[in-house]
C-alpha positions as CSV (number, residue, x, y, z in Angstrom):
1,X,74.7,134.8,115.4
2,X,74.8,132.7,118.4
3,X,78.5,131.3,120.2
4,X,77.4,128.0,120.4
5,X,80.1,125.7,118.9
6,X,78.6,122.4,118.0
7,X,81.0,119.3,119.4
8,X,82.5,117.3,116.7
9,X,83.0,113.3,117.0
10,X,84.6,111.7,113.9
11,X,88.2,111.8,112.6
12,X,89.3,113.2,109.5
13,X,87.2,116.4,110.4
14,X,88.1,120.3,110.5
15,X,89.4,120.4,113.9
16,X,90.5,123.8,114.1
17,X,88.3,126.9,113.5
18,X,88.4,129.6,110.6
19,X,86.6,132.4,109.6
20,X,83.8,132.0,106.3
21,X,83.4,134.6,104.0
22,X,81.3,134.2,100.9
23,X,81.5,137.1,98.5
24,X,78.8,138.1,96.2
25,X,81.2,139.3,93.1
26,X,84.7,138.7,91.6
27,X,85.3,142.6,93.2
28,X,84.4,141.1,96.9
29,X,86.4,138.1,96.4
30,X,89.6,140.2,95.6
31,X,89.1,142.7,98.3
32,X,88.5,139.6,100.9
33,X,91.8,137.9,100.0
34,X,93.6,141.2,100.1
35,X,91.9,142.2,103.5
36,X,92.9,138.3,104.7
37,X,96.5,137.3,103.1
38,X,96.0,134.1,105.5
39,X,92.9,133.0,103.7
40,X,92.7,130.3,101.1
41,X,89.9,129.9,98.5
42,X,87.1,127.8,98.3
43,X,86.1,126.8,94.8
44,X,85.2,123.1,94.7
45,X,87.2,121.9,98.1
46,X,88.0,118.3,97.1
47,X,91.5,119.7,97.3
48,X,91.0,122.1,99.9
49,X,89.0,120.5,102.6
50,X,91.3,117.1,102.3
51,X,94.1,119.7,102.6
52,X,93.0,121.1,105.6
53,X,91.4,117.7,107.3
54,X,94.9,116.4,106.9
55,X,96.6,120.1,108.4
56,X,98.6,120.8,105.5
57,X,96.7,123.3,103.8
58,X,98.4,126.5,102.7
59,X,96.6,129.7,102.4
60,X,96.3,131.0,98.8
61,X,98.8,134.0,99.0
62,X,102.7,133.7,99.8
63,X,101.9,135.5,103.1
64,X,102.6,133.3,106.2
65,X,99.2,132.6,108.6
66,X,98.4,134.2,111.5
67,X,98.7,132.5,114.6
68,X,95.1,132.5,116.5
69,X,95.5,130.8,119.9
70,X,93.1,128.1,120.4
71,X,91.4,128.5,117.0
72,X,94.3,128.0,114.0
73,X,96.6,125.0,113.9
74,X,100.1,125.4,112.0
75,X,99.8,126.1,108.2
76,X,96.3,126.0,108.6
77,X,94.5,129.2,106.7
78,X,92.3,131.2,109.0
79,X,89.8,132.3,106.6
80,X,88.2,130.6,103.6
81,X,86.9,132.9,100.6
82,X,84.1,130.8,99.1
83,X,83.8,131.7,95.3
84,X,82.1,128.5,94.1
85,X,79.0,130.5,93.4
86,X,80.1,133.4,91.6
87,X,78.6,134.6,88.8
88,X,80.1,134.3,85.3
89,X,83.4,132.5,85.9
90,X,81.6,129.3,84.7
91,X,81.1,127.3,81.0
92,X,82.7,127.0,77.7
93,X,82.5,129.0,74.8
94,X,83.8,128.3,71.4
95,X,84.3,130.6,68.9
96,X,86.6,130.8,65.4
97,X,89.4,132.6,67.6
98,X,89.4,129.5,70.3
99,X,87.7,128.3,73.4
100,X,86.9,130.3,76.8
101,X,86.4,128.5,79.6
102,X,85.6,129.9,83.1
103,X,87.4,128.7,86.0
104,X,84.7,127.4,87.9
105,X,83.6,125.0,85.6
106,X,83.0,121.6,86.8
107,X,86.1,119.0,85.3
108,X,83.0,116.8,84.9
109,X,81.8,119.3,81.9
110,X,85.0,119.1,80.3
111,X,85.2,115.2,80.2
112,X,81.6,115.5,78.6
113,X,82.0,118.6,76.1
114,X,81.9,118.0,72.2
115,X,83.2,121.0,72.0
116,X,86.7,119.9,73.4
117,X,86.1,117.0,72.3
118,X,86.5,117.9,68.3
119,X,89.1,121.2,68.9
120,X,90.6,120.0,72.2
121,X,90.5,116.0,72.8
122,X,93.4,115.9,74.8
123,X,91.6,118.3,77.7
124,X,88.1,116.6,77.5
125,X,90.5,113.1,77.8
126,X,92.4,114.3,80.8
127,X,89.1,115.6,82.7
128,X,87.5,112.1,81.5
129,X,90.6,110.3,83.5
130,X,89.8,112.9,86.6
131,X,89.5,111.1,89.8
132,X,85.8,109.6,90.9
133,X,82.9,110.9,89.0
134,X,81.5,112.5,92.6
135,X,85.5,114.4,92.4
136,X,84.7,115.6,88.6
137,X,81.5,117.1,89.2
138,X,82.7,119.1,92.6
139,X,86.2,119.9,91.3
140,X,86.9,123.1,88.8
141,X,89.3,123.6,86.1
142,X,90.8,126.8,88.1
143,X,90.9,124.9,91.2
144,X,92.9,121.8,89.6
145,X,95.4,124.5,88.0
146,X,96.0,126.6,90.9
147,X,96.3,123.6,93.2
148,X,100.0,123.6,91.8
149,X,100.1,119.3,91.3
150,X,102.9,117.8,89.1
151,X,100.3,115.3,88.7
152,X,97.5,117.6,88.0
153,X,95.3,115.6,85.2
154,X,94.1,118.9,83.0
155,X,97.5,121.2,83.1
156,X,99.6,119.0,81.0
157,X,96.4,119.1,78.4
158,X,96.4,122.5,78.5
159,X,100.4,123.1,78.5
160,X,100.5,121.6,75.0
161,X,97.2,123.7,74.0
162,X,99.0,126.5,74.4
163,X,96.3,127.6,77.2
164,X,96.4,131.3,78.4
165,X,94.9,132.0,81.7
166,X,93.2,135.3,82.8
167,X,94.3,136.4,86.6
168,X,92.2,139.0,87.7
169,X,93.2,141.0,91.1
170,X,93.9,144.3,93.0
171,X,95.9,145.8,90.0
172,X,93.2,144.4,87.1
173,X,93.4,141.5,84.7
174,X,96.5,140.6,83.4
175,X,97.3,137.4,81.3
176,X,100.1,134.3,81.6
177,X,100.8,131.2,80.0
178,X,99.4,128.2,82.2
179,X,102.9,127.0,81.9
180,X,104.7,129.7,82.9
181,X,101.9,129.6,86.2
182,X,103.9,126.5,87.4
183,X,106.6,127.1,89.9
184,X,106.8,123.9,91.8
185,X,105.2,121.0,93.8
186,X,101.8,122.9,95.3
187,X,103.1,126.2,93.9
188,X,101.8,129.0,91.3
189,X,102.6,132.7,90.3
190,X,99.5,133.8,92.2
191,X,99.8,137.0,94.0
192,X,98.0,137.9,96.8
193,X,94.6,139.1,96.0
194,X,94.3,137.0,92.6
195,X,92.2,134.9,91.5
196,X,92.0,132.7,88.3
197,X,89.2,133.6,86.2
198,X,89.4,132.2,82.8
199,X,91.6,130.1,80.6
200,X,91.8,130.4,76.9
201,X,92.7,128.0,74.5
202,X,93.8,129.5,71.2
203,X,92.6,128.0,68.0
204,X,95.2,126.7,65.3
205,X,95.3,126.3,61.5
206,X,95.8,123.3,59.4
207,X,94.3,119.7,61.1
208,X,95.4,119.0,64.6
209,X,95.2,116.2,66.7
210,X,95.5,115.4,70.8
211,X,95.5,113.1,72.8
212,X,96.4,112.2,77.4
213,X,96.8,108.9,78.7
214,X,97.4,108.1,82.6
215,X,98.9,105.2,84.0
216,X,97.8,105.1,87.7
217,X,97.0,102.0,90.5
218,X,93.6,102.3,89.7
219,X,91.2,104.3,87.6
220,X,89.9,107.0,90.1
221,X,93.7,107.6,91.3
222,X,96.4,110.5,91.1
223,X,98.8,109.5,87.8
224,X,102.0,107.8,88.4
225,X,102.7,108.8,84.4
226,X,100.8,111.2,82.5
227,X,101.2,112.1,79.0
228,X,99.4,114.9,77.0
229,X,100.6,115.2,73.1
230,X,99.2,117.9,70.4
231,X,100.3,117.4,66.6
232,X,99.8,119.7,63.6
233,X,99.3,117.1,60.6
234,X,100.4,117.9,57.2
235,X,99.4,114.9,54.8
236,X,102.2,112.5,56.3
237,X,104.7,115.1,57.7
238,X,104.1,116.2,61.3
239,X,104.2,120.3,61.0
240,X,104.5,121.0,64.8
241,X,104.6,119.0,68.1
242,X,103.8,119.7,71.5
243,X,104.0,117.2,74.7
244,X,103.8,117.4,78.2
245,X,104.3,114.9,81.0
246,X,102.9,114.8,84.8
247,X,103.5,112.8,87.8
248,X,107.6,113.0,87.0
249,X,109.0,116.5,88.0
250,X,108.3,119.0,90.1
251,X,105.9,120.6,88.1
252,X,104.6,119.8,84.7
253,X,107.0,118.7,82.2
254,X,106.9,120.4,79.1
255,X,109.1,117.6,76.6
256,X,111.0,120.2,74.4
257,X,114.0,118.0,72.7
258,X,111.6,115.4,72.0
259,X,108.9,118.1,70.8
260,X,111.6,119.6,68.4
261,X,112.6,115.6,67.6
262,X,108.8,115.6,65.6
263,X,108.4,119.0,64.1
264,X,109.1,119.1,60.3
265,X,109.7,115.5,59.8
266,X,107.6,112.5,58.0
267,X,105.8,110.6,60.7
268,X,107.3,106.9,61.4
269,X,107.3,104.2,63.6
270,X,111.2,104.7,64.1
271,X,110.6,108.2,64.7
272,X,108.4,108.0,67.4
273,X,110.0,105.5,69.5
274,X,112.9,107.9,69.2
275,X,111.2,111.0,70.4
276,X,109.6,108.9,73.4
277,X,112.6,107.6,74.5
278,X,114.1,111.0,74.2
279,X,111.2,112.6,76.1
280,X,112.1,110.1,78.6
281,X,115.6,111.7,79.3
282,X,113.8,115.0,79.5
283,X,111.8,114.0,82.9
284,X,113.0,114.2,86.6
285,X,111.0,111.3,88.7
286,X,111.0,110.4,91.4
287,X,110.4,107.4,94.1
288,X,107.2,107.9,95.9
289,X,104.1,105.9,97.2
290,X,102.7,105.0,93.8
291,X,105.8,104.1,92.3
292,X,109.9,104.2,91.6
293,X,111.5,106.4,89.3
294,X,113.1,103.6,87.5
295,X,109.2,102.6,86.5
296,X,108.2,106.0,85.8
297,X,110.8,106.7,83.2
298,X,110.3,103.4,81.2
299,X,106.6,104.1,81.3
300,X,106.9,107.5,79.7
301,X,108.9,105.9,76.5
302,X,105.5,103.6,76.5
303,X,103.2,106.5,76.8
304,X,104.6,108.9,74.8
305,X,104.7,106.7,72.2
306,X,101.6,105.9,72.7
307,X,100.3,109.1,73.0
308,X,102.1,110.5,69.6
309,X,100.6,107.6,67.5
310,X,96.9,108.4,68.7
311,X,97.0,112.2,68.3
312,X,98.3,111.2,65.0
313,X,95.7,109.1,63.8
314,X,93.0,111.8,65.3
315,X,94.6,114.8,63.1
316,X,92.8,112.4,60.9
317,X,90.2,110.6,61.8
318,X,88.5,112.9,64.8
319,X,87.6,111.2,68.2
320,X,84.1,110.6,69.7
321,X,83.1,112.3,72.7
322,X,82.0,110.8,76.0
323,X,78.2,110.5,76.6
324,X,76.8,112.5,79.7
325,X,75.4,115.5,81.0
326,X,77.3,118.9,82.1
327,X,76.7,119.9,85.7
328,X,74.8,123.6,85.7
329,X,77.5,124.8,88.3
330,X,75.4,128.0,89.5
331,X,73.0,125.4,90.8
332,X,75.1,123.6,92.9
333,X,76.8,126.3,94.9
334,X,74.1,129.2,94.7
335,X,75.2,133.0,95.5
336,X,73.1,134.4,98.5
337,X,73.8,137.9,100.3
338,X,77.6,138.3,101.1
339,X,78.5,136.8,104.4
340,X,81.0,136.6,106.6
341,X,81.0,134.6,110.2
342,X,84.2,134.9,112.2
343,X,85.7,131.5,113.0
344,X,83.9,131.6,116.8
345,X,80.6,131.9,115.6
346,X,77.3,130.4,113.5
347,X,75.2,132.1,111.7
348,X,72.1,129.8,110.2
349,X,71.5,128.1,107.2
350,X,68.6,126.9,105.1
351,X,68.2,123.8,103.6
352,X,65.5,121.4,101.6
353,X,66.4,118.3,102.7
354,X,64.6,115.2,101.0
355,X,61.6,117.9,99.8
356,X,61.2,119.5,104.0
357,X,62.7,122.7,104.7
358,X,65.1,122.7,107.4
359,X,66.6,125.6,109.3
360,X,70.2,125.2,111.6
361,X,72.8,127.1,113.2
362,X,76.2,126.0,111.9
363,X,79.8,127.3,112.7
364,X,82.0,127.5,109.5
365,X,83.8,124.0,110.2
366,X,81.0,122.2,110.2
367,X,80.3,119.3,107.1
368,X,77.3,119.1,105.9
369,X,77.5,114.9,106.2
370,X,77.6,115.8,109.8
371,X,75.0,117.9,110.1
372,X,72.8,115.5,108.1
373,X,74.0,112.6,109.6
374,X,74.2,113.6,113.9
375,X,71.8,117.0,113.5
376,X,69.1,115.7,111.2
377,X,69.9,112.0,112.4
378,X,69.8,111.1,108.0
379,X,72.1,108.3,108.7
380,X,72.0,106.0,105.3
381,X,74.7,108.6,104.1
382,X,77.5,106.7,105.5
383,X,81.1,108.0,106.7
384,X,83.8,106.1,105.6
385,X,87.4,107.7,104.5
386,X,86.7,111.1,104.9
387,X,88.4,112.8,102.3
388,X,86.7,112.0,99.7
389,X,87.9,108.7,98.4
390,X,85.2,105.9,99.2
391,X,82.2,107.9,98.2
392,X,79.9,106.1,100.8
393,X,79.0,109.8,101.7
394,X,77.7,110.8,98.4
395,X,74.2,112.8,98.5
396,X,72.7,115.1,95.7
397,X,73.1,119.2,96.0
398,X,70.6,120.7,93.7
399,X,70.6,117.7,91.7
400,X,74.2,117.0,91.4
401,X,75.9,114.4,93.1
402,X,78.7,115.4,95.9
403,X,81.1,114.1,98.5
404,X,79.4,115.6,102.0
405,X,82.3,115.0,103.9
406,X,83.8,117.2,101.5
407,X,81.5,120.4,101.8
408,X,81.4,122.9,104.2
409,X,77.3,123.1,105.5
410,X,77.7,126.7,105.6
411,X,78.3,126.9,101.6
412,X,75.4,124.5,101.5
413,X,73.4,127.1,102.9
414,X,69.8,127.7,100.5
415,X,70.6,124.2,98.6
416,X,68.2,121.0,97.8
417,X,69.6,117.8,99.7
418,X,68.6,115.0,98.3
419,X,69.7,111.5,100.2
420,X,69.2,107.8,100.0
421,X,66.2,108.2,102.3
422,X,64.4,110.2,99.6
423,X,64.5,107.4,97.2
424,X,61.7,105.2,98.1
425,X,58.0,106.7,98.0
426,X,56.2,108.1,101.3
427,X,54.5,104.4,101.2
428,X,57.7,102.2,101.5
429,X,57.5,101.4,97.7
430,X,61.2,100.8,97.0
431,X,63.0,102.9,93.8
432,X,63.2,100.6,90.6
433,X,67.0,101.2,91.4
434,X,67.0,99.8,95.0
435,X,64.5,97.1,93.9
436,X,67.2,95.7,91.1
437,X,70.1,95.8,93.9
438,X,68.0,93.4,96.4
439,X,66.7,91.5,93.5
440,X,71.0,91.4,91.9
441,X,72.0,90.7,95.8
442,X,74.1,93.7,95.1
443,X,75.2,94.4,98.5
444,X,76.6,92.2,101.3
445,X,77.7,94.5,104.4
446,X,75.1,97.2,102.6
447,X,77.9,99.8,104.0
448,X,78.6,101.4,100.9
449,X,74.8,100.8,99.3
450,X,73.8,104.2,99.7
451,X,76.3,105.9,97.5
452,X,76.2,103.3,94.7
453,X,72.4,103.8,95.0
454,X,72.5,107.7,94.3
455,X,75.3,107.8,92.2
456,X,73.1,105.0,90.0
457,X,70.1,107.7,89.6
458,X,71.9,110.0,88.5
459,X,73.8,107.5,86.0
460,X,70.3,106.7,84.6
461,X,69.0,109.9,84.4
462,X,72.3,111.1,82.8
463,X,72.6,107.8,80.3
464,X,69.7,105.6,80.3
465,X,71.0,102.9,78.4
466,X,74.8,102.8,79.9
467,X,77.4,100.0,78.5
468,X,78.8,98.4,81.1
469,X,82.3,100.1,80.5
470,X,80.2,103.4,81.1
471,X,78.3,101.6,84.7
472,X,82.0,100.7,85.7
473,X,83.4,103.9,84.6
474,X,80.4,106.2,86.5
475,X,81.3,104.2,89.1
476,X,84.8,104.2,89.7
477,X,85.0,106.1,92.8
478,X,82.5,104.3,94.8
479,X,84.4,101.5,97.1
480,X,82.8,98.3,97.9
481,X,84.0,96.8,101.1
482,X,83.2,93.6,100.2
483,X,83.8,93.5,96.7
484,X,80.4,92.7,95.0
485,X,81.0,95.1,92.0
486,X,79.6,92.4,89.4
487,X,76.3,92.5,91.3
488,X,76.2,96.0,91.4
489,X,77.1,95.8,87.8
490,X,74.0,92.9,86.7
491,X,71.8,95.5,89.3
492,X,72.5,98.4,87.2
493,X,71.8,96.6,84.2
494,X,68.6,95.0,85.6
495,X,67.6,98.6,86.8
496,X,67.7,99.6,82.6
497,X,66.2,96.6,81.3
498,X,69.1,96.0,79.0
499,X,72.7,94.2,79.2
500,X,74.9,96.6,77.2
501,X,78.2,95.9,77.4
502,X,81.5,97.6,75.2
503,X,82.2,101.4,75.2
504,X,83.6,104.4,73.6
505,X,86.6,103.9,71.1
């Protein structure tokens, strides 16, 4: 390891310096956190590193950071314990008792799981509604619980499944209700040296039905209302109830009088407007940003209504899941020898950048869309916001598509880097993709081009024959600064040879 530090030039960067260490085993990653009270954990980092880019991260134990002159920042952990490669705490398994999940598992596998979507609807609907599709394929179900968000998208799906999470730590495994993790805005029964390891969502008798819905500003956006709502249908009678609202408490509001309001009674129209508007009374909002408190609580009655009546009708009728591929999470963050670089030093990586292997020293702050971008001088990956909401940055990591202004180069380390250079053939021959966006005129300024173009690919080798609610949806989190999303639209048509339009019911 060398003490060159490499100079950094672009805002919304990690400023200060930590230390990196990336355990090989759930075992390593305990002892680390124990050994470093001041560290926080590194799963998918789409909260993390916008966290710490913005110096307000927390580390993950109650323990205060240590002050490190010249290297740590206020509040600012001083390690990060990077798990996102860990063996076995990734996928879903369903069996007659209910369904195991492992807390590394990409939200995008959730949104796209027939699995969930026949037992569980409400949790494959709230990881459908999850931020950009770039967000959902980085971002894990552990990480989006432990987070601690009153307007996390999953926990209120999973506080009316009943969910059960697995802790593992110093003193073994030991099991809690996901809603009796919540303790407040950013906070969680963790203790230090835990680490989330699996939830489980126990299976129920008789036919049952769920549903979320989210009201936010726009569609790849934190809630300003969320519902999630689980019935137990008995012919016309609803047998049990369960709902749970985020974005209007401190934590996760579980919707007991109204719950109570439902169970035992014949369903009706009169009887669900009263348990919404009761549900209503039940919330705390409050005046923020995205909206006023006033709005929030008249949009609840709205949504829990609305949410009771669909649940309803699927206790009956069954839903039909999203189209798509699961990401193979081992891939993207592959496990190498344990490592661990103190926060003054690099240690080198390997990577296979556009098919050529590539070797660099890197200190732990470094991104990987600035080593590509000012080290390998790969500039079609552009930077835009920084944290992760313009998706201009967007490159492929072992075949999956990621924010690199949202990963650490060092956890990149061993990976396949595909960006929009590697599109076109050696000869100049353009990719059927780019050639339908000149052909469409689907770019003006051509600023955010690049991660249209690669999130596109991936679209088409996910869903070859997208509608154009699925185009729109897939890309959501990609911004165009000039506002030529029809074009992009009639391009990625164009690009399948078809003009599908409509979408799932």
């Amino acid at each position: 390891m060398s003490q060159r530090r490499h100079d950094m030039t672009n805002s919304h960067l990690l400023v200060h310096r930590f230390g990196y260490i990336r355990p090989s085993s759930l075992q390593e990653a305990i002892a680390a956190l124990e050994k470093h009270p001041d560290a926080a954990i590194l799963a998918g980092g789409t909260n993390l590193l916008v966290d710490m880019k913005l110096e307000r991260a927390a580390p993950a134990s109650p323990a205060e950071p240590r002050e490190l002159p010249g290297q740590l920042r206020s509040g600012q952990p001083a390690v990060v314990v990077d798990i996102s490669g860990l063996p076995d705490l990734s996928g879903i398994e369903s069996t007659e008792s209910g369904v195991t999940i492992g807390t590394l598992t990409p939200i995008r596998n959730l949104a796209v799981s027939e699995a969930l979507w026949r037992e569980s609807s409400c949790l494959a609907e709230s990881a459908a509604a999850f931020g950009s599709t770039q967000v959902a394929m980085m971002g894990t179900l552990g990480g989006n619980i432990a987070n601690g968000s009153p307007a996390s998208d999953t926990v209120p799906a999973l506080v009316v499944l009943g969910a059960v999470a697995a802790i593992a730590g110093p003193s073994g495994e030991r099991t809690v209700l996901v809603a009796d993790l919540l303790e407040g805005p950013g906070k969680v029964a963790l203790q230090t040296g835990e680490i989330l390891s699996k939830v489980f969502l126990p299976a129920a008798e008789g036919r049952i039905g769920s549903s979320f819905l989210k009201l936010s500003r726009v569609k790849a956006d934190l809630a300003k209302v969320s519902v999630a709502a689980r019935l137990v249908r008995d012919g016309e009678t609803i047998v049990g109830a369960r709902i749970a609202l985020g974005s209007v408490g401190p934590t996760v509001v579980r919707a007991k009088k109204a719950s109570a309001m439902l169970a035992g009674r014949p369903f009706s129209k009169d009887l669900v407007l009263n348990a919404a508007r009761l549900a209503a009374s039940e919330i705390q909002p409050i005046d923020d940003v995205r909206s006023t408190a006033d709005y929030r609580r008249r949009a609840a009655v709205a949504l829990v209504h609305d949410a009771i009546v669909l649940a309803w009708r699927r206790a009956a009728e069954g839903v039909k899941p999203s189209r798509g591929r699961t990401v193979d999470r081992q891939s993207t963050s592959p496990v190498g020898e344990p490592l661990e670089v103190p926060p003054d030093r690099t240690t080198r990586i390997e990577l296979t950048v556009n098919g050529v292997r590539r070797e660099l020293d890197v200190a732990p702050n470094e991104l990987l869309l600035n080593v590509l971008r000012e080290r390998l001088e790969l500039t079609g990956s552009k930077y835009g916001c920084g944290i992760g909401e313009c998706a201009a940055c967007t490159v492929w990591m072992n075949g999956v598509p990621v924010l690199a202004c949202l990963v650490l180069a060092i956890s990149a380390d061993g990976a396949e880097i595909q960006t929009v250079e590697g599109l076109a053939a050696p000869d100049g021959t353009l990719d059927p993709i780019q050639q339908a966006f000149v052909e469409e005129n689907a770019f003006q300024c051509g600023y955010c081009t690049p991660g249209m173009l690669m999130m596109t690919k991936k679209l088409l080798e996910e869903i070859g024959d997208p509608t154009e609610d699925e185009i729109r949806d897939y890309l959501k989190g990609n911004h165009c600064r000039c506002t030529g999303y029809a074009s992009i639209v009639r391009a990625v048509q164009r690009a399948t040879g078809g003009s599908s339009t409509g979408g799932r019911e």
